[in-house]
Backbone as CSV, one residue per row, in Angstrom:
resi,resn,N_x,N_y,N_z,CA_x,CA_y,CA_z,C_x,C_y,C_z
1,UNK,29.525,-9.573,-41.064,30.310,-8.377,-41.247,30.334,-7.588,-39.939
2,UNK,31.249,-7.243,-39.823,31.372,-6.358,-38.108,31.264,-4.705,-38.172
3,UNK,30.217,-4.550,-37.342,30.331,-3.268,-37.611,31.493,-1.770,-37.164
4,UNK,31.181,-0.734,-37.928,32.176,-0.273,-37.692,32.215,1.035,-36.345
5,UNK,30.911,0.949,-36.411,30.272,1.905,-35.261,30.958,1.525,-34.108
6,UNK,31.138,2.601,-33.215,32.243,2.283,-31.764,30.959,1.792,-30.874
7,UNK,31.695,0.886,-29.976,30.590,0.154,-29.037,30.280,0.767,-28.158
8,UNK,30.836,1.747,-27.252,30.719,2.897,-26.396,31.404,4.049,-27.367
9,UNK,30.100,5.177,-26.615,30.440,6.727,-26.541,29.864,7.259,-25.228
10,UNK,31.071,7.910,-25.043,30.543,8.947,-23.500,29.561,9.719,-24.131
11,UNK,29.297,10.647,-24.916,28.267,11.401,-25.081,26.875,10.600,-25.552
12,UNK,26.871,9.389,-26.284,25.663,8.760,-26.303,24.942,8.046,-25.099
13,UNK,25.792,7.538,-23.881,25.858,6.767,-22.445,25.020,8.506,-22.178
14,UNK,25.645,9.240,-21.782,25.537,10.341,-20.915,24.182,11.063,-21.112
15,UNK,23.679,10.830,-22.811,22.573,11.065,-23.142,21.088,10.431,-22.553
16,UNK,21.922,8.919,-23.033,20.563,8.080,-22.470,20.448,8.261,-20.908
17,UNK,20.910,8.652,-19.889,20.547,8.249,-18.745,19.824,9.640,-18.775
18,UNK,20.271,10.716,-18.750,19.699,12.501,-18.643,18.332,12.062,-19.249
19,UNK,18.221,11.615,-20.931,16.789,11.039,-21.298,16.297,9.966,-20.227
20,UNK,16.633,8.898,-19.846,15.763,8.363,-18.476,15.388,9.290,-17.427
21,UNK,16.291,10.073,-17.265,15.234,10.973,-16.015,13.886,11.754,-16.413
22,UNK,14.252,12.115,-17.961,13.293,12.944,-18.084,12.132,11.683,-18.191
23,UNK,12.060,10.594,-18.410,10.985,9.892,-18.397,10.093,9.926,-17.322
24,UNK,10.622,10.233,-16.270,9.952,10.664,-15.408,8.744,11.460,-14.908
25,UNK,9.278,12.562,-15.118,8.091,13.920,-15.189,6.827,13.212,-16.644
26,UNK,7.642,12.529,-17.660,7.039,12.060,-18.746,5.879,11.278,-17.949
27,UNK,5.942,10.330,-17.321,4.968,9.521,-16.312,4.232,9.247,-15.633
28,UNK,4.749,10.655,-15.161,3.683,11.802,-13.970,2.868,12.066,-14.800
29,UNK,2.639,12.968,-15.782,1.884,14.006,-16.208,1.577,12.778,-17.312
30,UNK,1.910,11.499,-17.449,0.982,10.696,-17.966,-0.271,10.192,-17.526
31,UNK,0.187,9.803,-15.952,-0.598,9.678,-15.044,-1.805,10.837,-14.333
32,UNK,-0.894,11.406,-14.509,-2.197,12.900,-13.651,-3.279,13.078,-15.171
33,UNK,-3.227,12.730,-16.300,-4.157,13.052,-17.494,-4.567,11.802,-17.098
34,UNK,-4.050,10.653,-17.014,-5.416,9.473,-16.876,-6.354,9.491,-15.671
35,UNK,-5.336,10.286,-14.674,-6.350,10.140,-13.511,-7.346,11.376,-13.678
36,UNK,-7.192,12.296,-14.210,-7.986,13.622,-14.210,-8.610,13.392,-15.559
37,UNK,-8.565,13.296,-16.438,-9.243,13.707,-18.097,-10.293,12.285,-17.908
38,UNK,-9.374,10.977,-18.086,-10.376,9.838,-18.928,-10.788,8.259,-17.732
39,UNK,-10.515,8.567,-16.827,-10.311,7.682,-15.813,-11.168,7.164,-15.312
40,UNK,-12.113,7.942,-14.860,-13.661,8.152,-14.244,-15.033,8.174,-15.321
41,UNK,-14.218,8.407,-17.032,-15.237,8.086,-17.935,-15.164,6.125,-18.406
42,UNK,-13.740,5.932,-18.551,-13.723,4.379,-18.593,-13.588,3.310,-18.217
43,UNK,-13.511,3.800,-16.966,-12.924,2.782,-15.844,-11.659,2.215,-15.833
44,UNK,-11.047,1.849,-14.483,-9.532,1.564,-13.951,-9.015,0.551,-15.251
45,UNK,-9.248,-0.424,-15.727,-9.124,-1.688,-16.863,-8.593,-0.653,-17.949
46,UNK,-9.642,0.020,-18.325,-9.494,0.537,-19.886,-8.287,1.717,-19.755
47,UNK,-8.701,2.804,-18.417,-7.578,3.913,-18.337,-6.266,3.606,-18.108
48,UNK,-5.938,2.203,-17.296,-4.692,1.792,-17.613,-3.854,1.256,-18.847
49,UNK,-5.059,0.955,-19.748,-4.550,0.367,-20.683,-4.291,1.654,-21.890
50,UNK,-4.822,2.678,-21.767,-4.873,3.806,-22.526,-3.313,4.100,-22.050
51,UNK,-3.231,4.382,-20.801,-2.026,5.041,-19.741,-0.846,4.421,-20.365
52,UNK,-0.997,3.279,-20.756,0.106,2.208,-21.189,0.396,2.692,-22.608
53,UNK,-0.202,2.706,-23.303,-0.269,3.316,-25.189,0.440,4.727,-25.157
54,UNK,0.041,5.544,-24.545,0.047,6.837,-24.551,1.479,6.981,-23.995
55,UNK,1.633,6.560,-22.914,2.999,7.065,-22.649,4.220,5.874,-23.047
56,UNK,4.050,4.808,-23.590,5.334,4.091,-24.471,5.246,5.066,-25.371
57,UNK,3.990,6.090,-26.222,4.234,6.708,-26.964,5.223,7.955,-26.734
58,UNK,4.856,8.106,-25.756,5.650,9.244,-24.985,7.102,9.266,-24.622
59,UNK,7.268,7.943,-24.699,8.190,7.716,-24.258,9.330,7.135,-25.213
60,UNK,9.420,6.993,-26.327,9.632,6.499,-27.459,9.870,8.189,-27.992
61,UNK,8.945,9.032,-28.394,9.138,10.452,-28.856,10.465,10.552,-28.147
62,UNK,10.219,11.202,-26.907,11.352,11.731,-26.011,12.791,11.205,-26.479
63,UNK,13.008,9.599,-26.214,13.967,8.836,-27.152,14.235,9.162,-28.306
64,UNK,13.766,9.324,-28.950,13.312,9.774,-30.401,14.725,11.189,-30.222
65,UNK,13.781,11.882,-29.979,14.172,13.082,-30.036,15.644,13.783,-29.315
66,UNK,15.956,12.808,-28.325,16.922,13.300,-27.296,18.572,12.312,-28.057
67,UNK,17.985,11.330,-28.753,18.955,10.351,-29.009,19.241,10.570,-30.605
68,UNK,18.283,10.948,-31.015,18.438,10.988,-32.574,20.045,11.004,-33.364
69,UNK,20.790,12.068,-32.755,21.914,12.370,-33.355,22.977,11.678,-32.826
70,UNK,22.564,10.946,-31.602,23.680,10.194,-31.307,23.512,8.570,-31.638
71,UNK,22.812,8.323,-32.397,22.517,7.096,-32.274,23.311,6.166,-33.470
72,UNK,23.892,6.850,-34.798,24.952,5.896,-35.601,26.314,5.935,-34.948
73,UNK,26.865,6.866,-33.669,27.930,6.638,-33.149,28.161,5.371,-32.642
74,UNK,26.849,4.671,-32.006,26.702,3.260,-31.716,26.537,2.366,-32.305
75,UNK,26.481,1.041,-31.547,26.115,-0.122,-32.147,24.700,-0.856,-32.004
76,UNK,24.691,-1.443,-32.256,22.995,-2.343,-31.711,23.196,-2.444,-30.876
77,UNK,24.559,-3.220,-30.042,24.374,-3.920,-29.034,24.105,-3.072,-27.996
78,UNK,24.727,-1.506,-28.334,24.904,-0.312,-27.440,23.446,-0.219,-27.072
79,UNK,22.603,-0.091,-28.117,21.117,0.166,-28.130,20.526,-0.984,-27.318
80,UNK,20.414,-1.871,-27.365,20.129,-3.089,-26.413,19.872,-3.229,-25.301
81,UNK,21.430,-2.721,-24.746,21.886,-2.519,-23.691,21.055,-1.523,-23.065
82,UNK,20.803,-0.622,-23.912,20.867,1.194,-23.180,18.942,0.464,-22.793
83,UNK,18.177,0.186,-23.586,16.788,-0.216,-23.677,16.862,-0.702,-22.026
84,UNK,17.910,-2.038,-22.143,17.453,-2.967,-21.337,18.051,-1.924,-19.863
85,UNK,18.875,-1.272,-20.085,19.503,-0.739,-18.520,18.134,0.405,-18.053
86,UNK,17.118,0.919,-19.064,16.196,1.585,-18.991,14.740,0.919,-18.314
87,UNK,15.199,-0.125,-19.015,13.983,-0.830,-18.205,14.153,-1.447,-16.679
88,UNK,15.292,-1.657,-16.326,15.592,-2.086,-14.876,15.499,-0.773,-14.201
89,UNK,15.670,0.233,-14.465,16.126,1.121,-13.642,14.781,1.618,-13.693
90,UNK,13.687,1.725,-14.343,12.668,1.899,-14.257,11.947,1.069,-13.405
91,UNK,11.860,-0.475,-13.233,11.321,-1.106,-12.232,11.861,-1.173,-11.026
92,UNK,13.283,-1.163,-10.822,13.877,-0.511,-9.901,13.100,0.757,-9.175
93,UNK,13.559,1.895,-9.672,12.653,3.065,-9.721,10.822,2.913,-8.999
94,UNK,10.633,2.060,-9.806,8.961,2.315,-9.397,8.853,1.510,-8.237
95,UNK,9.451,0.248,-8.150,9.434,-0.401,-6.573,10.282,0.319,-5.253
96,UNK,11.180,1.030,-5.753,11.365,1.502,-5.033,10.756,2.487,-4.356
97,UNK,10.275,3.345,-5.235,9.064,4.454,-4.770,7.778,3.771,-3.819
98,UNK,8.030,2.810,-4.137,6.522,1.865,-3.731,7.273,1.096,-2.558
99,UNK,7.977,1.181,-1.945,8.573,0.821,-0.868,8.339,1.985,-0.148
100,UNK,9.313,2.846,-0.331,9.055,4.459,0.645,7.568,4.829,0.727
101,UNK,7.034,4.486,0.057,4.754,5.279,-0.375,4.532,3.835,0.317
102,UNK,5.326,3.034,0.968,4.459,2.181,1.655,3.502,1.327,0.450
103,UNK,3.543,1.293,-0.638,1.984,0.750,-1.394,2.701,-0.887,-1.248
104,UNK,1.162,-1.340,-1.088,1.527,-2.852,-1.204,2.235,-3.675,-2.441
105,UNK,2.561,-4.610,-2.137,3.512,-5.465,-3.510,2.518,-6.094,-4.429
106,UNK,1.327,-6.150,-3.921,0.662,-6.914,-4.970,-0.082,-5.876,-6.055
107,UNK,0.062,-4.439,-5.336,-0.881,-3.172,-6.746,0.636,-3.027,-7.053
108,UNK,2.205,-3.272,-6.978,2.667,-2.615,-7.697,2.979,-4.000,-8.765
109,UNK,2.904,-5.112,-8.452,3.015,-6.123,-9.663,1.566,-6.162,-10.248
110,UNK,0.859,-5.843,-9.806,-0.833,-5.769,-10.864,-0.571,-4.672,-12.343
111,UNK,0.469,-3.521,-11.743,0.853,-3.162,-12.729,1.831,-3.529,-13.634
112,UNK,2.279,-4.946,-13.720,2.554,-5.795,-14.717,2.454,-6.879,-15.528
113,UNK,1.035,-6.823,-14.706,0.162,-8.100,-15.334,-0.153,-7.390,-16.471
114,UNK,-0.024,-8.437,-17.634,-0.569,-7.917,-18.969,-1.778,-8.743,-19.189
115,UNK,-1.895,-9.360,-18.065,-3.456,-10.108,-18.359,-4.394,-9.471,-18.087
């Protein structure tokens, strides 16, 4: 059955990216609580892995909350899409930062080892 939801909306597009920026500051101040509150009580292993929980949680709310009303204007595939253009632009994003900060390539792929 095909759905009837429109496959694009300018105001749902226009939403999700304004919500990607705010993920941002979301990231930071994920980071500045692991490095300041629990970091130094559990060590680098465990506080990253906390860092990781806490802010998909964080980050999921924000979504949550910023998309809520626009989200039956779409389709799945819209949603898919919007996820997957979030996640490039996020690794995008973080290597890129990690190019300009100079940090080496191998701490910024350590942060995607899930091993």
């Amino acid at each position: 059955m095909l759905s009837t939801k429109n496959i694009y909306s300018k105001p749902f597009i226009s939403r999700a990216l304004f919500t990607w920026l705010l993920f941002i500051p979301v990231a930071v101040i994920n980071g500045g609580i692991r490095e300041g509150a629990y970091k130094s009580v559990v060590g680098e292993l465990v506080a990253h892995q906390i860092s990781c929980v806490t802010g998909s949680l964080a980050f999921l709310m924000v979504g949550y909350f910023m998309l809520k009303q626009l989200i039956a204007e779409v389709n799945n595939k819209v949603l898919w899409l919007t996820g997957t253009a979030w996640v490039m632009m996020t690794i995008l994003f973080e290597f890129g930062m990690g190019y300009f900060s100079r940090t080496p390539l191998d701490r910024l792929l350590n942060d995607y080892n899930i091993f």
